[in-house]
N, C-alpha and C positions, 0 to 999 in steps of 0.2 A: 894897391890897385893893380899894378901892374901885375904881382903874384898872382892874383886872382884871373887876372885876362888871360896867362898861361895856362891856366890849368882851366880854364872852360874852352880854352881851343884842342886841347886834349881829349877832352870828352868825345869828339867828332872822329878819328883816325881813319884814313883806309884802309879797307880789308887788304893784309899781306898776299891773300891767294888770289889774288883777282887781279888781273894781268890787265885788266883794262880801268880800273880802278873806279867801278861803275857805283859800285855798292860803297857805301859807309856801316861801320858798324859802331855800336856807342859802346862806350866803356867809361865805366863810372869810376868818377876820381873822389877820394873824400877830400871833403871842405872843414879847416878846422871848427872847430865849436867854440866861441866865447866864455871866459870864465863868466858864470851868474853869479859868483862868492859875493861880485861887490853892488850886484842890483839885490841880492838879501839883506845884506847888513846895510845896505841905505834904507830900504823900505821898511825894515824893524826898526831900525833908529829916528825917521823921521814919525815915523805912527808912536814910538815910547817917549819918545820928548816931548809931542803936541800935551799922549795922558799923562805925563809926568809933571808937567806943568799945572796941572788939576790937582792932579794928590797932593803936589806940595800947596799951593794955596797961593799958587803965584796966577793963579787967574781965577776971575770968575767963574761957579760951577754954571751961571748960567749961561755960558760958551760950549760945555759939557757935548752936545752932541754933532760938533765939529769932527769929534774923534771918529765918533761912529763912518763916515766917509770915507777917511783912512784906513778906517781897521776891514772896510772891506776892501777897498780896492787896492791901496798899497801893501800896509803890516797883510793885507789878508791877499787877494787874490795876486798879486805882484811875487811876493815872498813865496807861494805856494809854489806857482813856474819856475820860478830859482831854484825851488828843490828838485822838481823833473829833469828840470836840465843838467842837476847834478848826478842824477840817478847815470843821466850819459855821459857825464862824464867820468864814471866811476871810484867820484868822491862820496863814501859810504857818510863818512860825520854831514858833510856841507849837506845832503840827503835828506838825512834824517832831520838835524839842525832847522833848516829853511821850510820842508814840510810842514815840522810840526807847528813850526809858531806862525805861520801862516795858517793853519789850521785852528791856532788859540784865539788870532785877532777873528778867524771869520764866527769862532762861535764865541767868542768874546760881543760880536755883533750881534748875531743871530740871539740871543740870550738877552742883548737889551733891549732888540726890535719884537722879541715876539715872545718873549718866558717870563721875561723877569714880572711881570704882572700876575703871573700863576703863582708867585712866590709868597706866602704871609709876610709878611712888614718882619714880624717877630724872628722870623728862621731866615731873610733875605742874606743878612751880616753874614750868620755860620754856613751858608752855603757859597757865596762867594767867597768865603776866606780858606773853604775848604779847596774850592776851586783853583785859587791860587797858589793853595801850599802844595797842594797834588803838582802844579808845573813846578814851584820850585824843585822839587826832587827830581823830576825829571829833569832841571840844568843841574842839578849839583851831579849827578851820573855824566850829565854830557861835557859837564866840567871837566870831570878827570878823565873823558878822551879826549879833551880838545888839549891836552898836555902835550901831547903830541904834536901839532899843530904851530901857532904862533904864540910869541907871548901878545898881540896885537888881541888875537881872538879869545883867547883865554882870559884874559881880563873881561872881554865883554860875559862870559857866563860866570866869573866870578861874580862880577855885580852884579848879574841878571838875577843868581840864585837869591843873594840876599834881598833885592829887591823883591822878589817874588815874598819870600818869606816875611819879609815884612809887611807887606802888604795884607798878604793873609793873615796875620797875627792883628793887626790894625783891622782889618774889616771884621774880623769874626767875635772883636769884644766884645762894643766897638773900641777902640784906641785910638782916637784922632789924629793925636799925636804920634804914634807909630805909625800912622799913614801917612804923615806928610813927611814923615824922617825916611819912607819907602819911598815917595814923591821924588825926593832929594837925590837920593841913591839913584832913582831911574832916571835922573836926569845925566848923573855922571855915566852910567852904563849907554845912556844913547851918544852921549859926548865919544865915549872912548868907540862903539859903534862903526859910527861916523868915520872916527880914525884910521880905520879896518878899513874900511871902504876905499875912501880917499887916496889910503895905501895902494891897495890894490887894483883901481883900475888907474892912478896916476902911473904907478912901477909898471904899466903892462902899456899901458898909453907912450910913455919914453924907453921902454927896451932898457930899462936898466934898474938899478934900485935908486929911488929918490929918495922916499919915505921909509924906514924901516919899520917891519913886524915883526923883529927878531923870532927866526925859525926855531923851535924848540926838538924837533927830531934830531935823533941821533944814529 
C-alpha cells in the first residue's frame, strides 16, 4: 500500500522550469501487473474437476450441465484474460497455454448449447473424440515447452495430454470404459492444477517460496 501511495504521488511533479511552480506536469510511472499464471490454472482446474467428475462416473450425468456455467465463465472466459494478461506480460507459453483452453471450454460450450444437435446420433462419438484428440496434440507440443518451466506445470500437461487422448479414444468407439479411466486421469490433472496455482499466488502472497514448483530451467 504504501508502495503504491509513492508512486501515485509521483505521477503529479512540478515543472522544474517554472520558477513559480504554477504548472504541474504528469509523468507516468508504471504499476507492476499481477502474475495471471495462477487465476489460469485455477479456472482450468476447477472447470476439469467439476467435467471430470462426470466422465469418471462419480456423479450423476444428470447434473451434466452444471459444467456448461463453468466452461463459460470460468475454464472459458476467466482462463481467456489470463492469457491477455500474459501476452503483457511477455510469458509467450503462459499466452498461448491460457488462450487456448479458455478458447476449448468456450467452444467446448458453444458446441453443446448450439451444434451438438446438428450432429447425427451416429457421427456425434467420432466427432467429439476427434475433437478431443486434435487438443491432445496440441498439450503434448505444449508439454515439451513447458519443460522449460516447472515440474509443477509440467505435470499438469502431462496429464492433460493423456487425459485428452483418452477421452478421445473413449468417445469416438464408444469405450466407456476408456472414458471414465480419462475421467480419473482428469481428475488427478485438475488435482495437480490446482497445486500450480496454490503454489504460485501462495509464493507471491508471502515473498518467499513456501510451496515448491521445482524450476526446470537451466
Amino acid at each position: 500500500m504504501e508502495a503504491n501511495t509513492a508512486a501515485d504521488q509521483r505521477r503529479f511533479e512540478r515543472s522544474a522550469g517554472d520558477p513559480t511552480a504554477a504548472e504541474q506536469r504528469i509523468q507516468f510511472v508504471p504499476t507492476p501487473i499481477a502474475d495471471p499464471g495462477p487465476l489460469g490454472l485455477a479456472a482450468f482446474a476447477l472447470t476439469t474437476f467439476v467435467l471430470s467428475m462426470f466422465n469418471a462416473k462419480l456423479m450423476g450425468s444428470g447434473g451434466e450441465p452444471i459444467v456448461f456455467g463453468l466452461a463459460l465463465t470460468y475454464g472459458g472466459l476467466a482462463q481467456l484474460l489470463a492469457g491477455m494478461r500474459e501476452f503483457r506480460t511477455g510469458n509467450t507459453f503462459g499466452a498461448v497455454a491460457f488462450t487456448s483452453y479458455g478458447a476449448f471450454w468456450l467452444s467446448f460450450w458453444a458446441f453443446v448449447q448450439f451444434f451438438e444437435k446438428s450432429v447425427p446420433a451416429a457421427d456425434a462419438g467420432h466427432a467429439v473424440g476427434l475433437f478431443l484428440i486434435a487438443w491432445g496434440i496440441f498439450t503434448a507440443y505444449m508439454f515439451i515447452a513447458s519443460l522449460r518451466t516447472t515440474g509443477a506445470v509440467a505435470a499438469v500437461f502431462l496429464l492433460l495430454a493423456v487425459t485428452f487422448f483418452l477421452l478421445g479414444i473413449g468417445n469416438a468407439g464408444p469405450h466407456p470404459n476408456i472414458t471414465k479411466i480419462g475421467g480419473y486421469v482428469g481428475l488427478a490433472t485438475a488435482i495437480v492444477a490446482w497445486y500450480a496455482s496454490f503454489a504460485a499466488v501462495t509464493n507471491s502472497t508471502f515473498g518467499r517460496v513456501v510451496m515448491p514448483v521445482w524450476p526446470l530451467r537451466k
